[in-house]
N, C-alpha and C positions, 0 to 999 in steps of 0.2 A: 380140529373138526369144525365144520361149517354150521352155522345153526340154522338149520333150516325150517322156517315155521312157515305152518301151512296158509296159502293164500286166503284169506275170508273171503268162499266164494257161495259160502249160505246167504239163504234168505225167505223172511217169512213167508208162509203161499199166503198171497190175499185175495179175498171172496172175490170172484168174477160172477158174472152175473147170473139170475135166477135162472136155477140148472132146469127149472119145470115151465119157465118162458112161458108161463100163464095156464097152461092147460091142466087139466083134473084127473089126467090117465096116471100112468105105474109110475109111482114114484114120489108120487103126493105125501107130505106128512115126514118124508126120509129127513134126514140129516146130513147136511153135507161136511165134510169136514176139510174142505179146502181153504176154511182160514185159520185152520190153528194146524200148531210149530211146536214140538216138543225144543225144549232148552235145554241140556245135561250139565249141571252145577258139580263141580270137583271140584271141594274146598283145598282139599288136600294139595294138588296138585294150580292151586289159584285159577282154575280154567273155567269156564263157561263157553260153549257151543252148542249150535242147530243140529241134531241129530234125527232126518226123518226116519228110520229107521225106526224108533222108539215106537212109533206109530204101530204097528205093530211087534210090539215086544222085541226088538231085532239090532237096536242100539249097540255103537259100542261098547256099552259096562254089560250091558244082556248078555251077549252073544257065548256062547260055549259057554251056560253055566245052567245047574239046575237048582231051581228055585221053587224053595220050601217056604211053607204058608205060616212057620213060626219063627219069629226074629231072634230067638234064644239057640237056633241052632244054626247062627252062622257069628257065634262071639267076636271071632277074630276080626270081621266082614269091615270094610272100607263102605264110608258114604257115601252116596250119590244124590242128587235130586234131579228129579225130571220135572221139569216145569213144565204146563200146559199154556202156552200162548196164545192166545185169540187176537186175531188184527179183524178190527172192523174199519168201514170207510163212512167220511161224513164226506161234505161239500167242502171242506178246508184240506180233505186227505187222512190217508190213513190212520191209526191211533192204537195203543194198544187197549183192546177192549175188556179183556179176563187173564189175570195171572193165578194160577192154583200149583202149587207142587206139591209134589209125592215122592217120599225117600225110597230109596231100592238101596242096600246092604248088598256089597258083594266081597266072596272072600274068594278070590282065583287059584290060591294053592292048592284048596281042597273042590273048586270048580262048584259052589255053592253060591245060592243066592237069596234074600229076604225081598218079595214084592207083596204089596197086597194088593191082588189085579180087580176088587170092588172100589178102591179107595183110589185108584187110579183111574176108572172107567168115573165115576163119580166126580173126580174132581176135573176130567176131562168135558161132562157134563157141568158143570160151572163155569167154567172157561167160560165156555160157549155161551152161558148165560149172562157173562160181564162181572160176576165174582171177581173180588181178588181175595185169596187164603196164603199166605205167606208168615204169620204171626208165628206159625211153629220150626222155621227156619232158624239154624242159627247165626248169625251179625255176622260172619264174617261170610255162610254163603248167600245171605240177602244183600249183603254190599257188591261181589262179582256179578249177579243178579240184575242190581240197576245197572251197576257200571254196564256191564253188558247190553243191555237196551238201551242207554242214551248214548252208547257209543256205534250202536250200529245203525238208529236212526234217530239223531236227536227232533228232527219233524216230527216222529211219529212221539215220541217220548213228552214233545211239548202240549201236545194235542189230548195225551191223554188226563185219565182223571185224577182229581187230586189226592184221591183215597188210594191208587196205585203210587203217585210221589211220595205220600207219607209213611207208607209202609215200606219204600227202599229209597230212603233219606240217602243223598248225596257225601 
């Protein structure tokens, strides 16, 4: 059999320009969310990729599963982390600006899943804000984590802050 691994043809969406081009009508005050990039961390599986779909709950670990608001009733349930990436741009270029994850538990056999969609909307709101929360990952999926961003744009990786290097040590 051939291995056939799939082309990297993700890529973060970075901010384009102010969606309100100055003016004070509908829309003022909104949120745009065209610079953040769900990450899906599969330790298990060594994998980390862009899954926009996550964006609305719709990922592939999501997808055909239903999910219960208590994590004791998916025992059996596989890890996951979605990470919430924010790219913001300076005058040297892009950067990662906010890294936050959130574990989602999913157990396929029985089509179950653990999210907690406040703790994800939340830390989707930090992102945004340039947070980085990572500290409750564990070492082996905050290492696929960095590797992952300094291998898809080490520019952007160089650019960012020191408090995002520290927290996904090389």
């Amino acid at each position: 059999m051939s291995d056939n691994k799939p082309k990297k043809s993700n890529q973060f969406t970075i901010m384009k320009d102010d969606p309100n081009d100055g003016h004070g009508g509908y829309g003022v005050g909104s949120i745009s969310l065209e610079n953040i990039s769900p990450v899906i961390i599969d330790p298990k599986e060594d994998r980390a990729f862009i899954d926009i779909g996550a964006m609305h709950g719709r990922s592939e670990v999501e997808r055909r599963v239903k999910f219960l608001p208590n994590k004791d009733e998916v025992p059996n349930g596989k890890l996951y982390w979605i990470v919430w990436v924010t790219v913001e741009k300076t005058e040297k270029g892009p950067f990662y600006y906010g890294v936050t994850a959130c574990e989602i538990i999913v157990d396929r056999p029985i089509k179950r899943a653990y999210k907690s969609m406040p703790e994800h909307v939340n830390r989707m709101d930090k992102s945004m804000k340039g947070h980085v929360i990572v500290d409750h990952m564990d070492e082996k999926s905050k290492q696929l984590l960095g590797d992952f961003l300094r291998e898809f744009d080490a520019s952007m990786w160089e650019l960012s802050s020191d408090e995002l290097k520290q927290a996904l040590p090389e």
